[in-house]
Rosetta silent file (secondary structure, phi, psi, omega in degrees, C-alpha in Angstrom):
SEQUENCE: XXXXXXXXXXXXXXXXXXXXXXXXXXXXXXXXXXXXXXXXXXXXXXXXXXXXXXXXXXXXXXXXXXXXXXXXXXXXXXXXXXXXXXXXXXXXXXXXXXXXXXXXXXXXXXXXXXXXXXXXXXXXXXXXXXXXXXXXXXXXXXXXXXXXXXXXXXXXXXXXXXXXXXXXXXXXXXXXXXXXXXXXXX
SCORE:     score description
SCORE:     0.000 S_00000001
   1 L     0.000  127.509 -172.940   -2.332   33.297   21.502 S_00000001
   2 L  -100.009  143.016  164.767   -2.125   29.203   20.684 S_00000001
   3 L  -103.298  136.772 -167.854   -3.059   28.507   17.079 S_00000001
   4 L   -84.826  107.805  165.271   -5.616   25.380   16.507 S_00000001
   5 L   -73.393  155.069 -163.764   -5.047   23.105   13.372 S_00000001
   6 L  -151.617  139.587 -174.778   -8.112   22.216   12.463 S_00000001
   7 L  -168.634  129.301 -178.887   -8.242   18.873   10.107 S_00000001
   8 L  -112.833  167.926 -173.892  -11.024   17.231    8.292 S_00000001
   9 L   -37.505   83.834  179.514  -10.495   13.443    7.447 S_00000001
  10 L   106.245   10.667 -176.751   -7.760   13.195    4.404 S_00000001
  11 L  -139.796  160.558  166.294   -7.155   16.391    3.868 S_00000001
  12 L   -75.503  131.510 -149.139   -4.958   18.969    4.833 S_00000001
  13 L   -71.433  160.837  164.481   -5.406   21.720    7.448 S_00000001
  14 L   -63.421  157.554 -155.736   -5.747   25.348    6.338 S_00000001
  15 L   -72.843  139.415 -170.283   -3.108   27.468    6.473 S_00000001
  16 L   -56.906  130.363 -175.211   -2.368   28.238   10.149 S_00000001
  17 L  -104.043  136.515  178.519   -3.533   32.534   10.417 S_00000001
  18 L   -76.120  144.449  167.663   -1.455   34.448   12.717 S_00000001
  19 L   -67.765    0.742 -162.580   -3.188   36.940   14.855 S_00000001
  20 L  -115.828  -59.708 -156.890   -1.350   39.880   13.381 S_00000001
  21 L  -109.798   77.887 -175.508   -0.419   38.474    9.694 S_00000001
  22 L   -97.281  175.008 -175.533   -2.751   36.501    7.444 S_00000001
  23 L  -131.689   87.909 -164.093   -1.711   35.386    4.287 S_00000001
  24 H   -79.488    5.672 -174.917   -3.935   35.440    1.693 S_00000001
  25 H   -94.146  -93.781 -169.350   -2.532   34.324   -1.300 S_00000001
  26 H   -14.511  -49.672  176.251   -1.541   30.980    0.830 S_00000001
  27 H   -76.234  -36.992  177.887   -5.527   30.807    1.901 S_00000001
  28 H   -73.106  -59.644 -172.936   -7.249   31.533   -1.845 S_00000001
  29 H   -43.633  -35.314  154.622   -4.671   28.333   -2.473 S_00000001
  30 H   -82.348  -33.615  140.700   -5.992   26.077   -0.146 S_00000001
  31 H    -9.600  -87.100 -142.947   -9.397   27.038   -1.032 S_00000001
  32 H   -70.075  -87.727  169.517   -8.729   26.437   -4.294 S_00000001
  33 H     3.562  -87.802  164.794   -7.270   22.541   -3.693 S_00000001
  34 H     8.759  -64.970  131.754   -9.873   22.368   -1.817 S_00000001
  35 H   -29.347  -94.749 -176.915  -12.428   23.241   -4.315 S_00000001
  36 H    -9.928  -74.690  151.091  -10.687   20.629   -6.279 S_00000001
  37 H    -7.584  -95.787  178.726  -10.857   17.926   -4.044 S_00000001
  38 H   -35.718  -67.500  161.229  -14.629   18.057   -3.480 S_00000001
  39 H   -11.945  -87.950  178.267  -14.901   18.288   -7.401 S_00000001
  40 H   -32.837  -73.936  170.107  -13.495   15.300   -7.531 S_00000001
  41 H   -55.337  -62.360  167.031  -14.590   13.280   -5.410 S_00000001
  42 H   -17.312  -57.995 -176.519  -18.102   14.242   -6.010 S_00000001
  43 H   -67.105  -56.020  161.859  -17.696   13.576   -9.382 S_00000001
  44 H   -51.228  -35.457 -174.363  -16.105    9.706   -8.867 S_00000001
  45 L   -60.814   -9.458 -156.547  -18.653    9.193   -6.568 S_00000001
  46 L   -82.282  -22.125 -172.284  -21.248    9.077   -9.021 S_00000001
  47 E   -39.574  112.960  146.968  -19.940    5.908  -10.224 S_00000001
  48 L   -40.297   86.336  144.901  -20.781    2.157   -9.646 S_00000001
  49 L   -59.688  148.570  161.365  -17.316    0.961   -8.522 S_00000001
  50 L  -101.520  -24.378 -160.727  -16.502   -2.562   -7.110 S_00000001
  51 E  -147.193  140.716  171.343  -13.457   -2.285   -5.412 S_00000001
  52 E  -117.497  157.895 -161.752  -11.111    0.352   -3.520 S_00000001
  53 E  -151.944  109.658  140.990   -7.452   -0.544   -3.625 S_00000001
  54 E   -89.345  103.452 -179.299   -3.829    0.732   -1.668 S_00000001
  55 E  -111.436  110.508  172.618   -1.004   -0.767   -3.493 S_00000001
  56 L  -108.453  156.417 -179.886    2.386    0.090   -2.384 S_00000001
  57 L   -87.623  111.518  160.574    6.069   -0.739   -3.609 S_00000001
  58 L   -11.253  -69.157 -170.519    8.757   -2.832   -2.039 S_00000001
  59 L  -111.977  164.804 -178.974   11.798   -0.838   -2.596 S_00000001
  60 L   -54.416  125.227 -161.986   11.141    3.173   -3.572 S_00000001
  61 L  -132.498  132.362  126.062    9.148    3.602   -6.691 S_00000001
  62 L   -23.591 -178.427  161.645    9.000    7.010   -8.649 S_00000001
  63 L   -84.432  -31.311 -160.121    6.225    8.230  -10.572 S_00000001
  64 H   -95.765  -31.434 -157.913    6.981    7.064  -13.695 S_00000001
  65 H  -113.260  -28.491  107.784    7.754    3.405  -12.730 S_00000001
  66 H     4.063  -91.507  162.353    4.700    3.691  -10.496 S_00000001
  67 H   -27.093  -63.678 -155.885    2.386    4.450  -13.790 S_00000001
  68 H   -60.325  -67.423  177.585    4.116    2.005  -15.922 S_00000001
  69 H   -24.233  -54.521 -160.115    3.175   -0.889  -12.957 S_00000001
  70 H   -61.099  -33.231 -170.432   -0.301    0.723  -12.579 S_00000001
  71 H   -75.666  -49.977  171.460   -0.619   -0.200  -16.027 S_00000001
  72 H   -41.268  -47.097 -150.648    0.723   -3.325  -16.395 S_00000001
  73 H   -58.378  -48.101  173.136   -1.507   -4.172  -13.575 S_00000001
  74 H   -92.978    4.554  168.935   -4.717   -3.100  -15.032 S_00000001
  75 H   -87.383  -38.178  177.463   -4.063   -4.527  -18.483 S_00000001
  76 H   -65.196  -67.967 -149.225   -3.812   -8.124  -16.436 S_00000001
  77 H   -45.635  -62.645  174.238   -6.534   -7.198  -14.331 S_00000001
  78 H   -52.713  -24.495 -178.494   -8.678   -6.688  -17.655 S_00000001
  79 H   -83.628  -44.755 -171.128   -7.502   -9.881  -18.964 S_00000001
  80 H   -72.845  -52.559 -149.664   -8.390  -12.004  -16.010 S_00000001
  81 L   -94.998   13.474  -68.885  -12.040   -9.984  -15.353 S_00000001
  82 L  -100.284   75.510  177.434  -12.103  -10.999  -19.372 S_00000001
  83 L   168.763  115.899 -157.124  -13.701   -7.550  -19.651 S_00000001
  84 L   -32.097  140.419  158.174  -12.816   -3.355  -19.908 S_00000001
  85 L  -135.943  115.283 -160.704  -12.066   -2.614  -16.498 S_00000001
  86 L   -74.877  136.293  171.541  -12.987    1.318  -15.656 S_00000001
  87 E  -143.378  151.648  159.738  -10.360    2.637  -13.172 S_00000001
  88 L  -131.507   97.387  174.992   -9.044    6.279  -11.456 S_00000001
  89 L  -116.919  177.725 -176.010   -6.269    6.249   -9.383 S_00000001
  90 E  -129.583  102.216 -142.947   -3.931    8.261   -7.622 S_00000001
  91 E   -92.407  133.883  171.899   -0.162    8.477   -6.896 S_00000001
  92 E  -120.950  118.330  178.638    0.652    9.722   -3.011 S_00000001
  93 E   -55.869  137.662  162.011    3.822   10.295   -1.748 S_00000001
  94 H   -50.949  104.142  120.294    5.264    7.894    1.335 S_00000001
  95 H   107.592   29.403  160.292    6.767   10.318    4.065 S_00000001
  96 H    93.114   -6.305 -178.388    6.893   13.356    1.476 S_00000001
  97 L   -96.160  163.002 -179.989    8.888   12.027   -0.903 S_00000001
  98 L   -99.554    5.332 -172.445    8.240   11.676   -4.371 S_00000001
  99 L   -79.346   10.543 -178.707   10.962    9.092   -4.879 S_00000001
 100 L  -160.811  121.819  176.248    8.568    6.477   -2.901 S_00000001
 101 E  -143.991  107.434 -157.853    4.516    6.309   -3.620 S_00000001
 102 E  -114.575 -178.969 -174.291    2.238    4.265   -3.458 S_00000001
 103 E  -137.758  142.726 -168.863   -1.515    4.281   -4.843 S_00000001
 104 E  -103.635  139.995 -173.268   -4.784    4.598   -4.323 S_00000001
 105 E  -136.946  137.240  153.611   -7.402    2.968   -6.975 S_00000001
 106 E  -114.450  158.914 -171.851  -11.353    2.212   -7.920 S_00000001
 107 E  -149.562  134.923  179.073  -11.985   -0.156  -10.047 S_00000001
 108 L  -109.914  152.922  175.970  -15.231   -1.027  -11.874 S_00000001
 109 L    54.078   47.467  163.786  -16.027   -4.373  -13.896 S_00000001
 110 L  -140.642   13.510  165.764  -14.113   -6.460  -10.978 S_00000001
 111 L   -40.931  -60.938  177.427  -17.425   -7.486   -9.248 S_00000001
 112 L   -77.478  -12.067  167.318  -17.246  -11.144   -9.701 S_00000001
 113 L   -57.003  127.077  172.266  -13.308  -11.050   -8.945 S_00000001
 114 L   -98.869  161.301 -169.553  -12.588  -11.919   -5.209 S_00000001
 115 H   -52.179  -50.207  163.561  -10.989   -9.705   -3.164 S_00000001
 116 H   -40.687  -54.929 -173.510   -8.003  -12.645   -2.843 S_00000001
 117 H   -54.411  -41.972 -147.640   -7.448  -12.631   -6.912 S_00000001
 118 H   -69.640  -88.511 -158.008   -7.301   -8.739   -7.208 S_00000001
 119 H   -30.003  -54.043  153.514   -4.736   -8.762   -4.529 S_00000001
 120 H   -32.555  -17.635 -175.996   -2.944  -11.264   -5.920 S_00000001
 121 L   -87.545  -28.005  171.284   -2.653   -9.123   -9.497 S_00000001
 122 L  -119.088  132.673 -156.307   -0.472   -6.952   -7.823 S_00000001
 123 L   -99.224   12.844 -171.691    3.561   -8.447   -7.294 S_00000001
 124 L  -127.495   45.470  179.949    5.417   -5.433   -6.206 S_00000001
 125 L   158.630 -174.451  163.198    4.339   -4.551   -2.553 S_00000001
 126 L   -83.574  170.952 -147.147    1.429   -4.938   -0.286 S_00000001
 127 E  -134.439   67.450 -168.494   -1.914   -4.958   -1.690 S_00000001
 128 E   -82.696   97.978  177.354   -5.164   -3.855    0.672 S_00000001
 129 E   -74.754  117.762  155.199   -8.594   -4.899   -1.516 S_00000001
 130 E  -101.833  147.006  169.728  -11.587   -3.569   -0.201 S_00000001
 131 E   -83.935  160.634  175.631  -15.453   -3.889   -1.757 S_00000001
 132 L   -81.770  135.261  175.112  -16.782   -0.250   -2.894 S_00000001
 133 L  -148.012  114.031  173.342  -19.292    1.087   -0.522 S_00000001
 134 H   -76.387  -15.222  178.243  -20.156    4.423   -1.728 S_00000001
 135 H   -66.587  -12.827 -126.245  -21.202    5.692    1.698 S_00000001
 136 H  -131.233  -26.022  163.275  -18.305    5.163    3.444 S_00000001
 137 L   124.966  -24.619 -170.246  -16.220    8.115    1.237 S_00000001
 138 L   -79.584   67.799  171.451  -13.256    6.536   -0.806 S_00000001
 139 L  -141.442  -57.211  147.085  -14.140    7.948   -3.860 S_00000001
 140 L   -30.025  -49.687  171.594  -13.238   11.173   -2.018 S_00000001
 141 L   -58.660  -41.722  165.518  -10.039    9.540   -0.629 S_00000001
 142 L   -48.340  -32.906 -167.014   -8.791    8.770   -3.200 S_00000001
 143 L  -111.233    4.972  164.299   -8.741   11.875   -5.126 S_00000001
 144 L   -59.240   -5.021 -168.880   -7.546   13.810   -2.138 S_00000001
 145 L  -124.873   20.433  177.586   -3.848   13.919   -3.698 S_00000001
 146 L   -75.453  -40.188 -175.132   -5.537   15.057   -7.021 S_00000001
 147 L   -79.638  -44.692 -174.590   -4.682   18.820   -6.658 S_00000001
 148 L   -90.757  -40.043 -176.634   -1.106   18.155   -5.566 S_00000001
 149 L   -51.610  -33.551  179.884   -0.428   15.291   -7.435 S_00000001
 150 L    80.398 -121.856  174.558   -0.070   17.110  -10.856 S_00000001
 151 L   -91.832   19.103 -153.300    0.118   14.143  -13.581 S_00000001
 152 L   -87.339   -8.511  169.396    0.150   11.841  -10.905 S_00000001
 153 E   -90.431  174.583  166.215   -3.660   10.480  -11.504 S_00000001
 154 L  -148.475  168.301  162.801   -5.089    8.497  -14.551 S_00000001
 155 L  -156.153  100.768  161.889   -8.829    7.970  -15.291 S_00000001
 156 L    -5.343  105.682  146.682   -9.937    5.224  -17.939 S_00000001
 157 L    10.725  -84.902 -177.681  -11.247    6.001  -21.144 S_00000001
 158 L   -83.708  136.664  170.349  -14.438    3.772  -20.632 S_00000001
 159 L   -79.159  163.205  130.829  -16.486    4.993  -17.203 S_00000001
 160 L   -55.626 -144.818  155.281  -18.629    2.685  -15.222 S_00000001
 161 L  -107.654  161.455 -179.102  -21.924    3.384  -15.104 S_00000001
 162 E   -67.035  143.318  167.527  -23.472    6.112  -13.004 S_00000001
 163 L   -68.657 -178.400  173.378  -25.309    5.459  -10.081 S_00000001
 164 L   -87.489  142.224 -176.451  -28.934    6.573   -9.605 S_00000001
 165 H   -63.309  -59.824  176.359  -29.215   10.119   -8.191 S_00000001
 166 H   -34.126  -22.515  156.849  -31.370    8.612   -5.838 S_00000001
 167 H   -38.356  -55.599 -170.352  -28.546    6.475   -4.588 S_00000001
 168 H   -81.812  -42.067  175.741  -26.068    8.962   -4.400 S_00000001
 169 L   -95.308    6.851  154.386  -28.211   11.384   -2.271 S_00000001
 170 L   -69.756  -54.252  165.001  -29.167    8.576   -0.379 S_00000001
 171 L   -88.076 -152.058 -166.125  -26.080    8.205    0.990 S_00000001
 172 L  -102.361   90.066 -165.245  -23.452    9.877    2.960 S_00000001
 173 L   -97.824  146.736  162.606  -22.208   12.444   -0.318 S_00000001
 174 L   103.460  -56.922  161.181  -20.436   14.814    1.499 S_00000001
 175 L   -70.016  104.949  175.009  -19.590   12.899    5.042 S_00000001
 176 L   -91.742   81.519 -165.009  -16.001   11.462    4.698 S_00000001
 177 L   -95.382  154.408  176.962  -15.890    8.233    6.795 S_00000001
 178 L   -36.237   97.502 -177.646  -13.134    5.809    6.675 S_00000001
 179 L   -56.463  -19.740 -158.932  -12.655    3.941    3.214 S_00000001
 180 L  -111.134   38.286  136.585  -10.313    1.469    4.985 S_00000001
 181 L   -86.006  162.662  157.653  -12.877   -0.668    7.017 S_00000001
 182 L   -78.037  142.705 -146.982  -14.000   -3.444    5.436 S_00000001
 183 L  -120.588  -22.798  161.971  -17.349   -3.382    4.033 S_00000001
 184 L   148.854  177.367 -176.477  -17.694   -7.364    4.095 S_00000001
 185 L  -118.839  150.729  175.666  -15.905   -9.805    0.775 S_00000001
 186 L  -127.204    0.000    0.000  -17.426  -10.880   -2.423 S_00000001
């Protein structure tokens, strides 16, 4: 009997079930990630964001030296946007390891910031700047390495502000479409 992976957009498939042998502690786990996930993202989505952001490292970056950049980054970022800038991001490993990661980020209170500055803000890798379009899902993407990740997220103090529930159920909550077109430059 061939077994079918089954994969939704950014996430991982469930554990493969044997015809003979399922494993249920391995299935209430992805469930529960799972769970998680959705949480998440659901919950960022509510947001007004401006910008989605992949920032990766030159040479192999940790976790730790990863954060401490992330920090640096957004402490400029706030200084240049000369105003609190609400962020959540998320460290993902490169090719499974954790000794190389790069990160995924929203960012709020960067509106009037072009896409060219924010990219420019970060000096240790390539930089992919995107506008926030909540339809489109990266508020999900992002937070897809939230369950695995451990301590590997941050989330700002200060929030933006929420969208309007009309807004939010207006759009595609739920439907994970590709964060990484471009939604047009500001």
């Amino acid at each position: 009997m061939k077994t079918i992976a089954r994969r939704t957009a950014g996430h991982a498939a469930p554990p493969a079930r044997n015809a003979t042998v399922a494993d249920p502690a391995a299935e209430t786990e992805w469930r529960r990630k799972e769970t998680l996930r959705a949480a998440w993202g659901g919950y960022l989505q509510e947001f007004a964001w401006d910008h989605y952001l992949t920032l990766t490292f030159r040479e192999s970056a940790n976790s730790a030296r990863a954060r401490r950049e992330l920090g640096r980054c957004l402490r400029n970022l706030a200084r240049v946007a000369q105003r609190p800038v609400p962020y959540f991001y998320a460290l993902e490993a490169s090719g499974g390891s954790r000794e190389h990661v790069h990160a995924h980020v929203l960012l709020a209170g960067t509106g009037h910031l072009s896409v060219d500055r924010l990219a420019r803000s970060w000096k240790h890798g390539n930089t992919r700047v995107l506008c926030y379009d909540h339809t489109r899902g990266a508020a999900f993407y992002v937070s897809k390495e939230v369950p695995i990740a451990g301590d590997d997220y941050a989330v700002s103090d200060r929030m933006p502000p929420r969208l309007e529930p009309s807004i939010i159920q207006g759009g595609v909550r739920g439907r994970r479409r590709s964060p990484l077109r471009p939604t047009g430059r500001r």
